[in-house]
C-alpha positions in Angstrom: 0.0 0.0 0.0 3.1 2.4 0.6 4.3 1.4 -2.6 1.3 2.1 -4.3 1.0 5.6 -2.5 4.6 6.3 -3.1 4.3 5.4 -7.6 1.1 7.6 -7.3 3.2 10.6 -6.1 6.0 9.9 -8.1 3.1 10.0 -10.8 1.6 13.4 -10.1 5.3 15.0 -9.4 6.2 13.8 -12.9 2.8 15.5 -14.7 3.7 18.6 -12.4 7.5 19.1 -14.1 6.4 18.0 -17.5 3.5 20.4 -17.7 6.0 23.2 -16.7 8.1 22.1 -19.6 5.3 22.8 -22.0 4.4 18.8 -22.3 1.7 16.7 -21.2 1.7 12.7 -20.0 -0.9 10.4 -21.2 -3.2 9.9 -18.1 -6.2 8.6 -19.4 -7.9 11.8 -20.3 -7.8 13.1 -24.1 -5.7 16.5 -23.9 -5.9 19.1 -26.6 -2.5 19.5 -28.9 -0.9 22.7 -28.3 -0.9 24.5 -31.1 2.5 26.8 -31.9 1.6 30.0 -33.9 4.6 32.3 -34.8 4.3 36.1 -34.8 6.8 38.8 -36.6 7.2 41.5 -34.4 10.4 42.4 -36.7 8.9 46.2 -37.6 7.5 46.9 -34.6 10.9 49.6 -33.1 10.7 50.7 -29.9 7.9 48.4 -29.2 9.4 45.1 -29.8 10.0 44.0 -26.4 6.0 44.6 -25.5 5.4 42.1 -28.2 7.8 39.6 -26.9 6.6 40.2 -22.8 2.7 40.0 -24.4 3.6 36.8 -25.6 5.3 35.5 -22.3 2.2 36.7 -20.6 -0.2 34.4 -23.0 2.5 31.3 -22.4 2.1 31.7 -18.8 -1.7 32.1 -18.8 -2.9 29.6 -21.7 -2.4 26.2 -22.2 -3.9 24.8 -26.0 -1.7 27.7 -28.1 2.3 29.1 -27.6 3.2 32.2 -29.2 6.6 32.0 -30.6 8.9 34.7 -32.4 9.6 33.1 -35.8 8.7 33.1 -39.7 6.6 32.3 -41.6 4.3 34.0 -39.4 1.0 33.9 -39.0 0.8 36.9 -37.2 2.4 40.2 -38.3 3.5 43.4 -36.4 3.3 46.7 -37.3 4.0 50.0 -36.0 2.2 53.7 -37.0 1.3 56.8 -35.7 -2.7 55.9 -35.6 -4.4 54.3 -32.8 -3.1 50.4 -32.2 -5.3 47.9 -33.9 -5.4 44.3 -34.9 -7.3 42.6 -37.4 -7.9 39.1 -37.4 -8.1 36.5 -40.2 -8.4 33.7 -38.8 -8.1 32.1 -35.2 -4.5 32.7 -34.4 -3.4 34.7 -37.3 -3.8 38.2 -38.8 -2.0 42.0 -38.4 -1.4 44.4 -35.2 -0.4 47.8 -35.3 1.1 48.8 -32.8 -0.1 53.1 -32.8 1.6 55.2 -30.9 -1.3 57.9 -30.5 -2.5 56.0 -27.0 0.9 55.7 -25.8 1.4 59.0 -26.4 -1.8 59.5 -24.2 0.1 57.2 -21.6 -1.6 53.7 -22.0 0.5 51.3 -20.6 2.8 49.7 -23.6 2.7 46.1 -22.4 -1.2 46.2 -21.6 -1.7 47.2 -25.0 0.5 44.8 -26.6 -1.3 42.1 -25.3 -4.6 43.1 -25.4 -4.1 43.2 -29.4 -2.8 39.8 -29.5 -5.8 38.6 -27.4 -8.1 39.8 -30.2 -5.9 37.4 -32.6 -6.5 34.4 -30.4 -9.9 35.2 -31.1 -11.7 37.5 -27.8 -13.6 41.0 -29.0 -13.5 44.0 -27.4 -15.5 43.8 -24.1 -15.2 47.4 -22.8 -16.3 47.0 -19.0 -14.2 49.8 -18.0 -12.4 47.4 -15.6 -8.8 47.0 -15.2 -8.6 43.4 -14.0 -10.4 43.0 -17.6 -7.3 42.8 -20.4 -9.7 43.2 -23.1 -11.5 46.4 -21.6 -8.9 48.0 -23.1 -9.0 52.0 -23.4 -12.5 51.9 -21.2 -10.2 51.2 -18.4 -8.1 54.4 -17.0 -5.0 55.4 -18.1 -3.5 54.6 -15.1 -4.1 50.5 -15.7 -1.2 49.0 -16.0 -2.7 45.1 -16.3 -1.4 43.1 -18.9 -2.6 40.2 -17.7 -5.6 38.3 -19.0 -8.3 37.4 -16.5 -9.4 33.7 -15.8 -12.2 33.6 -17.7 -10.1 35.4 -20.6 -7.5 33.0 -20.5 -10.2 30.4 -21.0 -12.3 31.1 -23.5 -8.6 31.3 -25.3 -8.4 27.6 -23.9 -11.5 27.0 -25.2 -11.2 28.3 -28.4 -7.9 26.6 -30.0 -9.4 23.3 -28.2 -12.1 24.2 -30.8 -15.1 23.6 -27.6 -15.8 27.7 -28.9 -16.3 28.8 -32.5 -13.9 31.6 -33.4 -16.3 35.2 -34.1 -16.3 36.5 -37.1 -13.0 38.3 -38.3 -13.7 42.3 -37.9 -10.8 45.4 -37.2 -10.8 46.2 -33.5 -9.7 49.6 -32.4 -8.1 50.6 -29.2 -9.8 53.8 -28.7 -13.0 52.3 -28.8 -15.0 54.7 -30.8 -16.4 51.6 -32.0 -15.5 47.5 -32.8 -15.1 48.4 -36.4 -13.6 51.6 -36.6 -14.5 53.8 -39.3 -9.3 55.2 -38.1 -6.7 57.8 -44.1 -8.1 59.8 -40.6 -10.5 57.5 -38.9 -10.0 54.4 -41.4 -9.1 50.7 -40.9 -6.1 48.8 -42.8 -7.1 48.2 -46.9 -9.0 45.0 -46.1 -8.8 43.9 -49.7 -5.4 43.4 -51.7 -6.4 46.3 -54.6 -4.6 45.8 -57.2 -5.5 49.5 -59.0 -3.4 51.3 -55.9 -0.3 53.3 -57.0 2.2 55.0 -54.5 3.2 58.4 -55.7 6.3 59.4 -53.5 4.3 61.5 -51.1 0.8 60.9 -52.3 -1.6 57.9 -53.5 -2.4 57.7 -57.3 -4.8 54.5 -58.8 -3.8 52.6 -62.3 -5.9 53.3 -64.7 -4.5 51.6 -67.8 -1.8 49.3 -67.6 0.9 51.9 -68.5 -1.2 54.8 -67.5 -2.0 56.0 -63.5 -3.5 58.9 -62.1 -2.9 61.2 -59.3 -3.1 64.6 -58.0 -1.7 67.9 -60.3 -0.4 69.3 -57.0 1.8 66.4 -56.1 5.3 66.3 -57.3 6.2 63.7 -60.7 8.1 60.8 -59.1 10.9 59.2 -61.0 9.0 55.3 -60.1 5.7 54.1 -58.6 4.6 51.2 -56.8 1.9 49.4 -58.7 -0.5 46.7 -57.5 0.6 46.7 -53.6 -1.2 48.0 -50.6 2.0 48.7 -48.8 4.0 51.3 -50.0 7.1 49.6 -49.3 6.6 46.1 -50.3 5.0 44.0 -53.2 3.7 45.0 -56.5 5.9 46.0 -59.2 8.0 49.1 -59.4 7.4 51.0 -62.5 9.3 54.3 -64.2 7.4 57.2 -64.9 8.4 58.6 -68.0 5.9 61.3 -68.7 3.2 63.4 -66.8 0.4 65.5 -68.0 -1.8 67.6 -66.3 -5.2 68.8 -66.4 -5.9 72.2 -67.9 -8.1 73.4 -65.3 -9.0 70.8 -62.4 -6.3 69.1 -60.2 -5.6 65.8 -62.0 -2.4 64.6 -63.2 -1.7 61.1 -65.4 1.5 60.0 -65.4 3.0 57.2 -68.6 4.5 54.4 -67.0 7.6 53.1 -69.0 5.9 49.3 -69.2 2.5 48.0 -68.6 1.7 46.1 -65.9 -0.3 43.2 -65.4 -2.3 44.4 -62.1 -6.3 45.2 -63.1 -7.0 48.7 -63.7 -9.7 50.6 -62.1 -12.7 51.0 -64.7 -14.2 54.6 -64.8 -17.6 54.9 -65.4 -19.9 57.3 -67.4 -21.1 58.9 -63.8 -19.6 59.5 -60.5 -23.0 59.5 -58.9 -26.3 61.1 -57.3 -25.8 62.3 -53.8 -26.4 59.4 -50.9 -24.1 57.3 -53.5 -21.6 54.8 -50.7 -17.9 55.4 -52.2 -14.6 54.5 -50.3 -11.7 56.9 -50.2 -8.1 54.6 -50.2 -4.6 56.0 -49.8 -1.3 56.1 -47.5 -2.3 59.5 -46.1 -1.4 60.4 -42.3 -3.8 58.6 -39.8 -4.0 61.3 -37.7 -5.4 64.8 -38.3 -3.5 67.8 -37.3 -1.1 68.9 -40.4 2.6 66.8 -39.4 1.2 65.0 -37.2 2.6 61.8 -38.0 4.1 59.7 -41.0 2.2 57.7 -43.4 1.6 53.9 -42.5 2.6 51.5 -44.6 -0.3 49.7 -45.0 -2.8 51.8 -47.1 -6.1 52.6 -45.1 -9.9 52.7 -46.4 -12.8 54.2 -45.0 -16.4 54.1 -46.3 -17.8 57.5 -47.0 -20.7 59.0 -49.5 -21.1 61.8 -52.0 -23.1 64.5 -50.5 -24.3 67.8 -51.6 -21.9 69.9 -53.8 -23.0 73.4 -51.1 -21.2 71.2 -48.3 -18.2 72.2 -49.7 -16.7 75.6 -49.9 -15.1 76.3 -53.5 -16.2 73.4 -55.0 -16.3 73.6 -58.6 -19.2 71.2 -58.8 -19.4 69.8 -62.4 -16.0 69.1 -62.0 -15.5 67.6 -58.9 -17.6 65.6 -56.0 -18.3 66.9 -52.5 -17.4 63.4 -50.2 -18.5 63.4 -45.9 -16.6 63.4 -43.7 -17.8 60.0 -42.0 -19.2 60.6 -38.6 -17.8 64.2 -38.2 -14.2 63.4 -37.5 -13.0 60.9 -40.7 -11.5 61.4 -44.0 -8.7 61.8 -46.5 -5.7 64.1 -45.2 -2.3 64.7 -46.0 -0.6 62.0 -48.3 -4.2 61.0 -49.7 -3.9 63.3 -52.4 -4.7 62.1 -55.7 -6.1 58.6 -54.4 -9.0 56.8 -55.0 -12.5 57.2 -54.3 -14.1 54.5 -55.4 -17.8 52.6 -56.1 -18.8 49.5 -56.4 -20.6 48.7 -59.5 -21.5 45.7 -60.3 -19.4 43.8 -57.7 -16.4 45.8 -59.2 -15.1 48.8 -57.8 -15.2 51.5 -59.8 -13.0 54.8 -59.6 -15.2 57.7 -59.4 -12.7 60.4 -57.7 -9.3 61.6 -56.9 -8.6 63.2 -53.5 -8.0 67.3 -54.3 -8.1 69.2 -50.5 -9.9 69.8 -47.7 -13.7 71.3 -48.7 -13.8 73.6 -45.6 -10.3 75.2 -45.9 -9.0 73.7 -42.7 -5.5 72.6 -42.4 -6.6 70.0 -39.7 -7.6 67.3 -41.9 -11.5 65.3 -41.7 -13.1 68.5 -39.9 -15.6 68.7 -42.8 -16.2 67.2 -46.4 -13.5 66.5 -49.0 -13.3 67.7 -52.5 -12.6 65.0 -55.4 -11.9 65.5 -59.0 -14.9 63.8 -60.5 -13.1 61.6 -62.8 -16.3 60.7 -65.0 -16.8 64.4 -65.6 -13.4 64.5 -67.9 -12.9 60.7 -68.8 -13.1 61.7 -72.6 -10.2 63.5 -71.9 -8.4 61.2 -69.7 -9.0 58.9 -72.8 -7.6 60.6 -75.2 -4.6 61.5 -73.5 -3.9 57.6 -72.8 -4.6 56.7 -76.2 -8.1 54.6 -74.9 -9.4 53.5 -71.6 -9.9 50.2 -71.1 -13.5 48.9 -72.2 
């Protein structure tokens, strides 16, 4: 009977030092693998040790997943000037940005680090305003310095790579909370589609409109190259010479010849920008916050839905010339390194490019404090034709 007491010990002393070792021993009871999921927190500067405390904190708390720093990861890290974010695309994988506008605001680093990692292992938002809560997030104070995820946070994590749980939906979730799916261009979310029209214009956002043909803003400088078919401005897509630009007589569009065609699809322009009420969406590498300088362009271009509204919203507007676009909500829209990017409709099931970004339509230097004014590209696609030798049908 001593014997028998002693092996039992033995037993449950061995469990006890494998578990801490990250391994489990066969005891009868089914136990769910661990699954290993590698995150790239390679781009993420001053912030890279947050990443790798956020995922000690998970390892210490979870048992059915372990975050480890490698590649090919399924979860990428970024860094901007915005609010931090994360969007998920699947249980375990997806992209964070890490934004430096609510540390700036003094939310703690760490806290925020991990809270964006939880919503990749699949929690929402659950804004209780309590700090013990990790996915509270900014409805806590300032002054919460938690990091840690709570018991029943930890579990439903648990539960969820165990696959007991089915994983929500995939959404963008904000840290500032103004809502789940944040409308932050100013107050966008990260292109959620792979558009293969986008062109980066040194400096501003320009759209393919034939396949040796883009065009941009006649107030931003020619570039010597553009970046064609990627929605990061430093990655992907082809790198094209420019070998010729030609500007508008009169409105604030410029075209620029690309030295080859590209296989990427253009964006078609149709016969009519449309009636006010028509849903657009404005895309570009602009600033993400809104006071002139306040920060540098992400890499990852942002999108935001918006709609035409009436031309007298917008002061100067030339209005058979160019579209009058909302501000979305009273405190969203194209600013500074948008210029000359899309606005876009879908038509179809195919988006459609109705407008290029032009300036502010209330004269204010602090960007998405009223409507913007667009070049309405259907208003002078005869011309745009001609000078490209034919749009594509």
């Amino acid at each position: 009977m001593f014997r028998g007491q002693l092996r039992r010990a033995a037993l449950a002393m061995l469990v006890a030092i494998l578990a801490a070792a990250g391994m489990q021993l066969a005891t009868g009871t089914p136990a769910a693998a661990v699954r290993t999921v590698y995150y790239d927190a390679s781009r993420t500067g001053e912030f890279r040790t947050n990443f790798d405390q956020a995922a000690q904190i998970w390892n210490s708390r979870v048992s059915n997943v372990r975050l480890l720093a490698g590649t090919p990861a399924s979860i990428t890290i970024y860094v901007d000037d915005g609010w931090p974010r994360a969007q998920p695309t699947g249980l375990g994988s997806g992209r964070i940005w890490m934004g430096r506008t609510a540390v700036n605001q003094g939310y703690d680093r760490t806290r925020i680090a991990t809270h964006e990692v939880g919503h990749i292992l699949g929690l929402p938002d659950r804004r209780t305003g309590l700090c013990s809560d990790l996915m509270s997030g900014s409805s806590a104070p300032v002054s919460c310095r938690n990091a840690n995820p709570s018991a029943a946070e930890a579990s439903r994590v648990n539960s969820l790579f165990a696959g007991t749980l089915a994983a929500p939906a995939s959404t963008t979730y904000t840290w500032n909370g103004a809502s789940d799916i944040s409308p932050l261009v100013v107050g966008g979310r990260p292109a959620t589609e792979n558009y293969p029209f986008m062109v980066y214009v040194s400096g501003c956002t320009g759209t393919l409109i034939k396949g040796n043909w883009a065009v941009t803003a006649k107030h931003c400088s020619t570039p010597s190259s553009v970046r064609v078919g990627s929605i990061n401005r430093s990655s992907g897509g082809t790198v094209v010479r420019v070998t010729r630009a030609v500007n508008h007589p009169s409105v604030d569009v410029k075209l620029l010849q690309l030295a080859s065609s590209v296989t990427y699809a253009p964006a078609p322009i149709p016969s009519t920008s449309g009636a006010v009420g028509t849903a657009t969406r404005i895309i570009g590498w602009g600033q993400t916050c809104a006071p002139r300088g306040c920060g540098s362009a992400p890499a990852v271009a942002n999108e935001l839905d918006t709609s035409i509204v009436a031309d007298s919203r917008c002061s100067g507007i030339n209005g058979p010339y160019e579209i009058c676009t909302n501000n979305t909500n009273g405190n969203s829209g194209a600013c500074y390194g948008d210029s000359g990017g899309p606005q876009v409709r879908r038509v179809s099931g195919v988006w459609n490019l109705i407008g290029a970004t032009s300036r502010a339509g209330n004269n204010n230097s602090t960007c998405a404090t009223g409507p913007s004014i667009y070049v309405d590209l259907p208003s002078i696609r005869s011309w745009i034709s001609t000078q490209v030798g034919g749009l594509p049908v």
